[in-house]
C-alpha positions as CSV (number, residue, x, y, z in Angstrom):
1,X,-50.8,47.4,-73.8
2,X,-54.0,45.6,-74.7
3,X,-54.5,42.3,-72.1
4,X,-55.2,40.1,-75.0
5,X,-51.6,41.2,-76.3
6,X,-50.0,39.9,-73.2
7,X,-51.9,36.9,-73.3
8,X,-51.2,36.0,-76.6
9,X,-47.6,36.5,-76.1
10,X,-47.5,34.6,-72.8
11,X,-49.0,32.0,-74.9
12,X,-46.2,31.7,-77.1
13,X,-43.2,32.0,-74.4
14,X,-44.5,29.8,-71.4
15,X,-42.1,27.4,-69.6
16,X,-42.2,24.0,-69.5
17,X,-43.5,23.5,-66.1
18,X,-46.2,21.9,-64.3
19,X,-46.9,25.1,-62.5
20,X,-45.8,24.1,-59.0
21,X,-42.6,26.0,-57.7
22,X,-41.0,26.9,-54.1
23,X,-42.6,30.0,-52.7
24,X,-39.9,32.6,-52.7
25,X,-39.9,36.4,-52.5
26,X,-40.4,38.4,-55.9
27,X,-40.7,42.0,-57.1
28,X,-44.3,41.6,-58.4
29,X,-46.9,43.3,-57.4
30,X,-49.6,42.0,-59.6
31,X,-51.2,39.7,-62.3
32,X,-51.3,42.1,-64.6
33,X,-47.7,43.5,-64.1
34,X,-45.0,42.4,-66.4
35,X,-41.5,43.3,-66.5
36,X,-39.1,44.3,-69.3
37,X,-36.0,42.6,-69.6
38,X,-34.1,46.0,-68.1
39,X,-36.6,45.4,-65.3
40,X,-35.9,42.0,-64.6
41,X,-32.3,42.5,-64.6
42,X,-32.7,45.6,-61.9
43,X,-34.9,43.9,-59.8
44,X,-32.8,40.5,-59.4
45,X,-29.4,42.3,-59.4
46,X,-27.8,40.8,-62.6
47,X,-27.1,41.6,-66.3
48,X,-29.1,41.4,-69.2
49,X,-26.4,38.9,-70.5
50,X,-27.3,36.7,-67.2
51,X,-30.8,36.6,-68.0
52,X,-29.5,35.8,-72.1
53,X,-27.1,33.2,-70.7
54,X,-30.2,31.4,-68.2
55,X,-32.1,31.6,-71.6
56,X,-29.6,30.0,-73.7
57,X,-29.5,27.3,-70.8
58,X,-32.8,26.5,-71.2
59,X,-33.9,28.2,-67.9
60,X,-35.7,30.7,-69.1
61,X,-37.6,32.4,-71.5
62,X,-39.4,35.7,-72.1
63,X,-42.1,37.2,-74.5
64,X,-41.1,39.4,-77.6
65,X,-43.9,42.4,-77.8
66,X,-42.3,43.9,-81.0
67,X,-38.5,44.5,-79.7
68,X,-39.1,44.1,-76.3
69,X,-38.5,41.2,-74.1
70,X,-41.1,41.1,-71.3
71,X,-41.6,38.6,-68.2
72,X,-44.9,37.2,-66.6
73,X,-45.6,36.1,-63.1
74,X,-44.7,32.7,-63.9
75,X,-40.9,33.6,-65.6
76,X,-40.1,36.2,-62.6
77,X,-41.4,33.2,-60.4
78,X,-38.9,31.0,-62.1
79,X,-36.1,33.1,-62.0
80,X,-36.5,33.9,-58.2
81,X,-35.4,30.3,-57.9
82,X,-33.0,30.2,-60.2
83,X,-31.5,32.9,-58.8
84,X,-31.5,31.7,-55.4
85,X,-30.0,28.9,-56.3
86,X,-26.9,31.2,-57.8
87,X,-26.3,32.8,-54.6
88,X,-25.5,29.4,-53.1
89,X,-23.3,28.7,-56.5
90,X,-25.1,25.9,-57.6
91,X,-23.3,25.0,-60.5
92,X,-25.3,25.8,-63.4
93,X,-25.7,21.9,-64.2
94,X,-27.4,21.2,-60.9
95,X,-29.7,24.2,-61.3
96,X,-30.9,22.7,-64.7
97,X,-31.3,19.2,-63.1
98,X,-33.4,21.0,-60.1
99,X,-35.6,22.8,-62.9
100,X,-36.3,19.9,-64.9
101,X,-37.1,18.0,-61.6
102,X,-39.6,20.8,-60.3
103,X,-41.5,21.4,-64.0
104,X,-42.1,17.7,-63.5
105,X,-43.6,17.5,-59.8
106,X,-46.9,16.7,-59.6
107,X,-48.0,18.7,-56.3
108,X,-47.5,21.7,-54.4
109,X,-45.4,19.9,-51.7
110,X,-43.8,17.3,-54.1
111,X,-42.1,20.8,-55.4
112,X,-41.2,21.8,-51.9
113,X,-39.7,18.8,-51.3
114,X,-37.9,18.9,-54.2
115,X,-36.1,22.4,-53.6
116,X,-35.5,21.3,-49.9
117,X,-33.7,18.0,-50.9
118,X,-31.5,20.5,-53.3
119,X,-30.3,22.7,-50.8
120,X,-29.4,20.1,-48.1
121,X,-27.2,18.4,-50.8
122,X,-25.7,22.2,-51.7
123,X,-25.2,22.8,-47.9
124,X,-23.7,19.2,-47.4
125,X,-21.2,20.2,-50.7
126,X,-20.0,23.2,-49.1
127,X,-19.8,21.9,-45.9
128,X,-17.2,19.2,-47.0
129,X,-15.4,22.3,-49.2
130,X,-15.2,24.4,-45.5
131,X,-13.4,20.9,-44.1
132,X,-11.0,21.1,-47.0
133,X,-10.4,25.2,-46.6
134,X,-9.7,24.5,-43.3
135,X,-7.5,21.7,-43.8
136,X,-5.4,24.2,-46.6
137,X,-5.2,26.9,-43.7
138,X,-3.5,24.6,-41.3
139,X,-1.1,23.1,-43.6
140,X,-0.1,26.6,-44.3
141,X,0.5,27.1,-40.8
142,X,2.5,24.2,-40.7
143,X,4.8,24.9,-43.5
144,X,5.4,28.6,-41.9
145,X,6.2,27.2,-38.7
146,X,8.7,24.9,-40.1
147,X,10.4,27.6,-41.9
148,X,10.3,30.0,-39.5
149,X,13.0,28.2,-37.0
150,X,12.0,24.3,-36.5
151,X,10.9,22.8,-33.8
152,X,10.4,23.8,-30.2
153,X,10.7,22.6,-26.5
154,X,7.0,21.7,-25.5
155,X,7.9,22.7,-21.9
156,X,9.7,26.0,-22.9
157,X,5.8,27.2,-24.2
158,X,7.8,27.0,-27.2
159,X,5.1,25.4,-29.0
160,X,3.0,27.7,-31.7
161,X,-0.7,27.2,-32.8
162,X,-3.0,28.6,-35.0
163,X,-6.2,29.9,-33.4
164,X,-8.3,26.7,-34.8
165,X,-5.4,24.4,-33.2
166,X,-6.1,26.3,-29.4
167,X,-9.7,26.0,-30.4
168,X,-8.8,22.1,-31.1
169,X,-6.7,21.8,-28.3
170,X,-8.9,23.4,-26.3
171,X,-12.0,21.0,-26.4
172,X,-9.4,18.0,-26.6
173,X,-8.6,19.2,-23.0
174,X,-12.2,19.1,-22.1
175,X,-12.7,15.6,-23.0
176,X,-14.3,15.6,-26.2
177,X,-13.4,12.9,-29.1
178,X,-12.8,13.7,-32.4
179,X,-16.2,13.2,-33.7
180,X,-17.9,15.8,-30.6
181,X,-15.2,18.0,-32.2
182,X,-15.7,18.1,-35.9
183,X,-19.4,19.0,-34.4
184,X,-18.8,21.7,-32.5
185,X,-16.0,23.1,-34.6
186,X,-18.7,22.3,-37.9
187,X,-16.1,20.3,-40.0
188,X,-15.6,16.8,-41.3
189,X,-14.6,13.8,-39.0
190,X,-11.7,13.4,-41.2
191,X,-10.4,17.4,-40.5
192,X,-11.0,17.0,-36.6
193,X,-8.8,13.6,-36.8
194,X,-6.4,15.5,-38.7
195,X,-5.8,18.9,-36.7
196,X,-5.4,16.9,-33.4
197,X,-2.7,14.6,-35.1
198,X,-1.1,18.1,-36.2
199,X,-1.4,18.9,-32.5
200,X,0.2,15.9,-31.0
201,X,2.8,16.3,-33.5
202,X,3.8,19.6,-32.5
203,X,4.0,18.7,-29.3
204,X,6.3,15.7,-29.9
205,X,3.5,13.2,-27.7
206,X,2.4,10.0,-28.8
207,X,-1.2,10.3,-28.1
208,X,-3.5,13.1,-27.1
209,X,-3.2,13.0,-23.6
210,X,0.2,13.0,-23.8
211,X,-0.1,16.7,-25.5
212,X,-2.6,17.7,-23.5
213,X,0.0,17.2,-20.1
214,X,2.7,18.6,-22.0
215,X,0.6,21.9,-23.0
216,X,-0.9,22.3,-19.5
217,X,3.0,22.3,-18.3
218,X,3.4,24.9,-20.8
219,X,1.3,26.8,-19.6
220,X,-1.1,26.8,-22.6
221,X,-4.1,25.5,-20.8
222,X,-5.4,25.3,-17.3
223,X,-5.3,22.5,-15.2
224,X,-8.3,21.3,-13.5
């Protein structure tokens, strides 16, 4: 096709944007290259109803050569960060708030910054969801246990716990506080305080050190 065509119909289809976006890996070889929508779909891994649905979001758009839809360097750009941002599952909302910020930064590294600030918040967000998955996992534990025959003698090495509990108990016996804890064990403050109280309640102590006696007499960990 003719360069002036694309031209002309990039003209008509390009993004709001100031130009400046992260650098991430595309399927583009060239300037001159340009993708049809079946291309674009193959070479991100989605549908064409994906790339309709990111259109009718506003975040993106392609050229119409006749019937076809066609992409630039600029849209395949944008949708290499658009679609990184869906493999994190950024909700769709935050990817349009990220968009809007980055069409509007004024610099190469304001952009940067930009996507950088966005994916610490996402990995904070799914940090605090693990905490939560892990504090859904040991409350199912729990409830088994209780249902499977009540509680046990401490000293009989009676006492059941899930592998993150030994993992818990574990550093607990090594000195660590709950804070040192929830870092090693990459969870929330709040889920280390948590599975220890679940420890020392299994164990029927009033404190940690209490449990951690009782478990060494059980025979569950070493003594110094």
């Amino acid at each position: 096709m003719p360069q002036d065509s694309w031209k002309n119909a990039e003209a008509g289809m390009a993004p709001r944007t100031g130009g400046f976006l992260p650098k991430l890996p595309i399927p583009y070889r060239g300037s001159n290259d340009r993708l049809t929508i079946a291309e674009m779909a193959e070479a991100f891994g989605v549908t064409h109803r994906t790339l309709h649905f990111y259109e009718e979001k506003g975040l993106l758009n392609a050229a119409r050569l006749g019937p076809m839809r066609v992409y630039g360097e600029s849209h395949i750009r944008r949708m290499a960060v658009i679609n990184a941002c869906r493999e994190i599952d950024m909700p769709v909302a935050g990817i349009q708030d990220l968009m809007a910020a980055l069409d509007a930064a004024g610099s190469q590294s304001e952009a940067n910054q930009i996507f950088e600030t966005a994916l610490r918040s996402r990995r904070r967000e799914l940090a605090a969801q693990q905490s939560i998955l892990r504090r859904q996992m040991q409350r199912i534990a729990e409830l088994l246990e209780n249902g499977s025959g009540g509680s046990a003698d401490p000293a009989s090495g009676g006492v059941h716990l899930s592998p993150i509990e030994s993992e818990c108990l574990g550093l607990m016996a090594e000195g660590h506080a709950a804070a040192r804890i929830a870092q090693l064990m990459e969870m929330e403050i709040t889920a280390a305080l948590a599975l220890e109280s679940g420890i020392i309640r299994k164990f029927d102590a009033q404190n940690r050190f209490q449990a951690i006696a009782k478990a060494v007499l059980a025979g569950m960990i070493a003594s110094e």
